[in-house]
KOLGUKE-309093 format. One record per residue (C-alpha): residue number from 1; residue in one letter; x, y, z. Coordinates in Angstrom, 2 decimals. Example, Ala and Ser with C-alpha at 12.3 -4.5 7.8 and 13.67 -1.06 7.14 Angstrom:
REM residues 2
n->1 res->a X->12.30 Y->-4.50 Z->7.80
n->2 res->s X->13.67 Y->-1.06 Z->7.14
This chain:
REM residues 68
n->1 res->x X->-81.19 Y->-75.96 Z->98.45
n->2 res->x X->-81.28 Y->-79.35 Z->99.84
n->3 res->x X->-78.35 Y->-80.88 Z->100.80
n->4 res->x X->-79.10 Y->-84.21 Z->98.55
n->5 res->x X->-77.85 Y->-81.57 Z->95.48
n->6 res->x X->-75.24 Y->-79.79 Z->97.26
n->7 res->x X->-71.54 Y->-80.54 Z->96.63
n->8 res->x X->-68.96 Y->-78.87 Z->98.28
n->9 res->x X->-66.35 Y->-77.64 Z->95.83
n->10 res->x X->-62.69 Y->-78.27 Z->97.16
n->11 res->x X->-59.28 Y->-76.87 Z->96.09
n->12 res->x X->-58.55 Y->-80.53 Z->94.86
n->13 res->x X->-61.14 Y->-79.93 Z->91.87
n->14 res->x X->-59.65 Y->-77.17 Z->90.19
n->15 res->x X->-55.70 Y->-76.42 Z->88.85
n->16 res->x X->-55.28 Y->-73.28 Z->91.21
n->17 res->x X->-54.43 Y->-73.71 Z->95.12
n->18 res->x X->-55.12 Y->-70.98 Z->98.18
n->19 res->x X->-51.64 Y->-68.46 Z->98.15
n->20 res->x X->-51.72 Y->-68.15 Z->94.39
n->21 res->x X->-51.70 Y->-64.87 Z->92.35
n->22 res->x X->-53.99 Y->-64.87 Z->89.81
n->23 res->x X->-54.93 Y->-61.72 Z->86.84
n->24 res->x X->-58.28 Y->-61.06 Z->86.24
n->25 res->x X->-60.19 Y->-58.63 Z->84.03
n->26 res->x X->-60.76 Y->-58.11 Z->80.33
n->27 res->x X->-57.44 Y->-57.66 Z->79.74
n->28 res->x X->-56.37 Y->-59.66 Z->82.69
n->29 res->x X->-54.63 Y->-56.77 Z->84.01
n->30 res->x X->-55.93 Y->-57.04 Z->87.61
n->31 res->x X->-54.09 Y->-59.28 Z->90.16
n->32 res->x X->-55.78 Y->-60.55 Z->93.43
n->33 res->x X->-54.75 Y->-63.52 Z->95.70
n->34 res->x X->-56.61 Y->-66.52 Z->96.41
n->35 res->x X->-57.92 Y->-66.91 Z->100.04
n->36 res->x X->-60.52 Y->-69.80 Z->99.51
n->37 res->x X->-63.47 Y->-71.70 Z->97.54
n->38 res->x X->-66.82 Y->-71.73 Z->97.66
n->39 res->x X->-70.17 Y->-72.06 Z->95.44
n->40 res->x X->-72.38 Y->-69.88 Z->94.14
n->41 res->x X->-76.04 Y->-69.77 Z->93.99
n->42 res->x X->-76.08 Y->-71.49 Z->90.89
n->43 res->x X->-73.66 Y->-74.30 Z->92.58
n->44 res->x X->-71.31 Y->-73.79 Z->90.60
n->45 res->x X->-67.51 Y->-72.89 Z->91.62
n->46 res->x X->-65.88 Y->-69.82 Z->93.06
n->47 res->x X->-63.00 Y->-68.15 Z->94.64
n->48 res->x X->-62.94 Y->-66.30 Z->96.98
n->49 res->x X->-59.70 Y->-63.48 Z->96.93
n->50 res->x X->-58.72 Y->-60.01 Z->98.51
n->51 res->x X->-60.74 Y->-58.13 Z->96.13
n->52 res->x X->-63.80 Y->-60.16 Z->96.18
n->53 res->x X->-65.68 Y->-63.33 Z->95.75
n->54 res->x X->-65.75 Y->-64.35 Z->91.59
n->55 res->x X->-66.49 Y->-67.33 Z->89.63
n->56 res->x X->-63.91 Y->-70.35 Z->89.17
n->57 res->x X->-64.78 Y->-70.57 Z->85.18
n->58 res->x X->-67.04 Y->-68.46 Z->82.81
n->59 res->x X->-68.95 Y->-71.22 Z->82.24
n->60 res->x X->-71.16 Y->-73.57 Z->83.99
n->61 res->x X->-70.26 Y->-77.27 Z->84.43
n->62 res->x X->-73.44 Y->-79.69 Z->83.96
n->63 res->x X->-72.65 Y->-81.97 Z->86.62
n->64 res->x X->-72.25 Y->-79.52 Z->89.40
n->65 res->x X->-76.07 Y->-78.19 Z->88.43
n->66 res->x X->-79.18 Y->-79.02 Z->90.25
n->67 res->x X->-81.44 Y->-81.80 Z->89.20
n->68 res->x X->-84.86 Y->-80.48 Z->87.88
Protein backbone atom coordinates (compact mmCIF):
# COMPACT_ATOMS: atom_id res chain seq x y z
CA UNK A 1 0.00 0.00 0.00
CA UNK A 2 1.37 3.28 -0.92
CA UNK A 3 1.44 5.81 1.42
CA UNK A 4 -0.49 8.44 -1.06
CA UNK A 5 -3.79 6.08 0.17
CA UNK A 6 -2.85 5.50 3.62
CA UNK A 7 -4.54 7.40 6.48
CA UNK A 8 -3.71 6.91 9.83
CA UNK A 9 -6.81 6.40 11.94
CA UNK A 10 -6.61 8.38 15.35
CA UNK A 11 -8.63 8.14 18.60
CA UNK A 12 -10.01 11.68 17.60
CA UNK A 13 -12.11 9.92 14.70
CA UNK A 14 -14.16 7.70 16.55
CA UNK A 15 -16.59 8.21 19.99
CA UNK A 16 -14.47 5.67 22.13
CA UNK A 17 -10.97 6.75 23.80
CA UNK A 18 -7.85 4.28 25.00
CA UNK A 19 -8.89 3.12 29.00
CA UNK A 20 -12.47 2.42 28.01
CA UNK A 21 -14.43 -0.85 28.65
CA UNK A 22 -16.20 -1.89 25.91
CA UNK A 23 -18.78 -5.45 25.40
CA UNK A 24 -18.38 -7.29 22.47
CA UNK A 25 -19.95 -10.43 21.03
CA UNK A 26 -23.32 -11.49 19.70
CA UNK A 27 -24.86 -10.82 22.67
CA UNK A 28 -22.33 -8.29 23.72
CA UNK A 29 -21.58 -10.26 26.66
CA UNK A 30 -17.77 -10.09 26.39
CA UNK A 31 -15.85 -7.10 27.92
CA UNK A 32 -12.23 -6.16 26.85
CA UNK A 33 -10.35 -2.81 27.32
CA UNK A 34 -9.12 -0.58 24.78
CA UNK A 35 -5.26 -0.29 24.46
CA UNK A 36 -5.01 1.46 20.95
CA UNK A 37 -6.03 2.02 17.11
CA UNK A 38 -4.94 0.91 14.13
CA UNK A 39 -6.09 -0.16 10.42
CA UNK A 40 -6.70 -3.09 8.88
CA UNK A 41 -5.78 -4.46 5.61
CA UNK A 42 -8.72 -3.18 4.10
CA UNK A 43 -7.81 0.44 5.72
CA UNK A 44 -10.39 0.57 7.47
CA UNK A 45 -10.52 1.14 11.46
CA UNK A 46 -9.63 -1.01 14.41
CA UNK A 47 -8.95 -1.42 18.01
CA UNK A 48 -6.74 -2.90 19.36
CA UNK A 49 -7.73 -4.42 23.26
CA UNK A 50 -6.52 -7.16 25.80
CA UNK A 51 -8.21 -9.86 24.02
CA UNK A 52 -7.26 -9.00 20.57
CA UNK A 53 -7.12 -6.74 17.64
CA UNK A 54 -11.08 -6.23 16.08
CA UNK A 55 -12.73 -3.90 13.82
CA UNK A 56 -13.92 -0.24 14.92
CA UNK A 57 -17.48 -0.75 12.97
CA UNK A 58 -19.09 -3.73 11.07
CA UNK A 59 -19.08 -1.87 8.21
CA UNK A 60 -16.75 -0.25 5.88
CA UNK A 61 -16.58 3.55 5.48
CA UNK A 62 -16.11 4.67 1.64
CA UNK A 63 -13.78 7.35 2.26
CA UNK A 64 -11.24 5.48 4.25
CA UNK A 65 -11.07 2.83 1.05
CA UNK A 66 -8.42 2.71 -1.53
CA UNK A 67 -8.76 4.43 -4.83
CA UNK A 68 -9.04 1.89 -7.78
Amino acid sequence: MTERYKRKFTEDDSSVSIGEEIYFGKFKNKSATITGFGVDEHNQPTIKTDKGEMPLYHFRIKRLMRQK
